[in-house]
N, C-alpha and C positions, 0 to 999 in steps of 0.2 A: 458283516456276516453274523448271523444267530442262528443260534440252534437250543430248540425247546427240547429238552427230556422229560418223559410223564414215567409213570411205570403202569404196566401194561397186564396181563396174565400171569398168574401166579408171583412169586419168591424170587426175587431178583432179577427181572425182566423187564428192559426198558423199549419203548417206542423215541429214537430219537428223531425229532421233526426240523427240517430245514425254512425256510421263507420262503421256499416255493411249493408248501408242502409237501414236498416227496420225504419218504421218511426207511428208517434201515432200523431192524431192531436186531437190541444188544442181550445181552444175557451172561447171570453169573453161574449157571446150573446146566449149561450145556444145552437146551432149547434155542438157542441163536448163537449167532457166534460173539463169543467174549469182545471186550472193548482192544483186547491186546490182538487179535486176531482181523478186527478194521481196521487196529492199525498197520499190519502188514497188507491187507486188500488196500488200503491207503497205498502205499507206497508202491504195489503193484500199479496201481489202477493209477498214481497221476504219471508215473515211468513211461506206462504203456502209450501213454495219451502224449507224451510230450513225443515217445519213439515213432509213433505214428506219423506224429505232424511233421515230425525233419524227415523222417524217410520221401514222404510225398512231396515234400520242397524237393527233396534229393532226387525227384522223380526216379523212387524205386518201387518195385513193383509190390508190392504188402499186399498179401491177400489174406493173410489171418496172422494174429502173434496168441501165442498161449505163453504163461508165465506162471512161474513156481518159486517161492517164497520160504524158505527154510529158515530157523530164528531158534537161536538158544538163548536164554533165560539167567538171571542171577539167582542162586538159590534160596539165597535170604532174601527174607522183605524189606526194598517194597523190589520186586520181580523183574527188574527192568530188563531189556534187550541188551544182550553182552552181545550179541553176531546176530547178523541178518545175510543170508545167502540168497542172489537174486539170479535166475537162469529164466531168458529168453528162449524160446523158439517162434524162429519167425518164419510163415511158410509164403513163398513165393520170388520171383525172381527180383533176389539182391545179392546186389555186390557185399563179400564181407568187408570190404575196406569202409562201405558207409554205413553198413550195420554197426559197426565200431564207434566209427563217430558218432552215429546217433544215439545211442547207448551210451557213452562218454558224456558228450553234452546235456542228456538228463541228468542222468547222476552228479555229475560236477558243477552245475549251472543253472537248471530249471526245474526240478523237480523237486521244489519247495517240502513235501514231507521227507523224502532221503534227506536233504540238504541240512533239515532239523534235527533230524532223528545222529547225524555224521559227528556230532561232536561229544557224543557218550557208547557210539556203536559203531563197530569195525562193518563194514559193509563194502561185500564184495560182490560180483556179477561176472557172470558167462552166458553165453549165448549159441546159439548154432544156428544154422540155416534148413531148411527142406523145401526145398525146390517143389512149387507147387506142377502136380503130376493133371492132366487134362481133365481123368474124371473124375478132381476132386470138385469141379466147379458144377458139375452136374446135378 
């Protein structure tokens, strides 16, 4: 894996580029969002990815998930993550007994940046269901 950083537009704004040139820009000045702020869309976004794929082993029904990320900070430098707060809503028809486990088994198992991030930050998750309603798919 590599990843190239340039700096980009203005005073502390980077363009980071991947190998497949798809690229995400960072910033220290609030024009993109900070590197500490990917790192929670990291942890969102591989959660998400791993809750999706057991849910559809699970043959459950997953028609959308939204996810919310809350994270406090160490006051002194350097600022690291003391808590990370992780809430699921998952809309469509699932059982909560497999939204459980699937949510368990990322967090505990496969979701390589929580699994990193777990042994300097208290990282906790909740979740809920919304039954997806007919005309949502409209």
């Amino acid at each position: 894996m590599l990843i190239k950083l340039e700096s980009t537009f203005g005073s502390m704004n980077y363009k980071g580029t991947n190998e497949r040139g798809q690229s995400l820009q960072l910033s220290g000045d609030q024009e993109a969002p900070s590197p500490m702020e990917a790192v929670l869309m990291a942890v969102a976004g591989c959660s998400s990815i791993d809750v999706e794929l057991i849910l559809k082993k699970m043959r459950q029904d997953l028609q959308k998930m939204e996810v919310s990320v809350q994270a406090t900070r160490a006051e002194e430098a350097p600022k690291v993550f003391k808590t990370i707060e992780i809430h699921y809503i998952l809309h469509g028809d699932i059982k909560e007994e497999k939204a459980k486990q699937a949510i368990e088994l990322s967090m505990e198992k496969y979701c390589s940046v929580s699994l990193m991030l777990k042994a300097t930050v208290d990282i906790t998750y909740t979740f809920e269901i919304r039954p997806t309603t007919w005309h949502e798919g409209l």
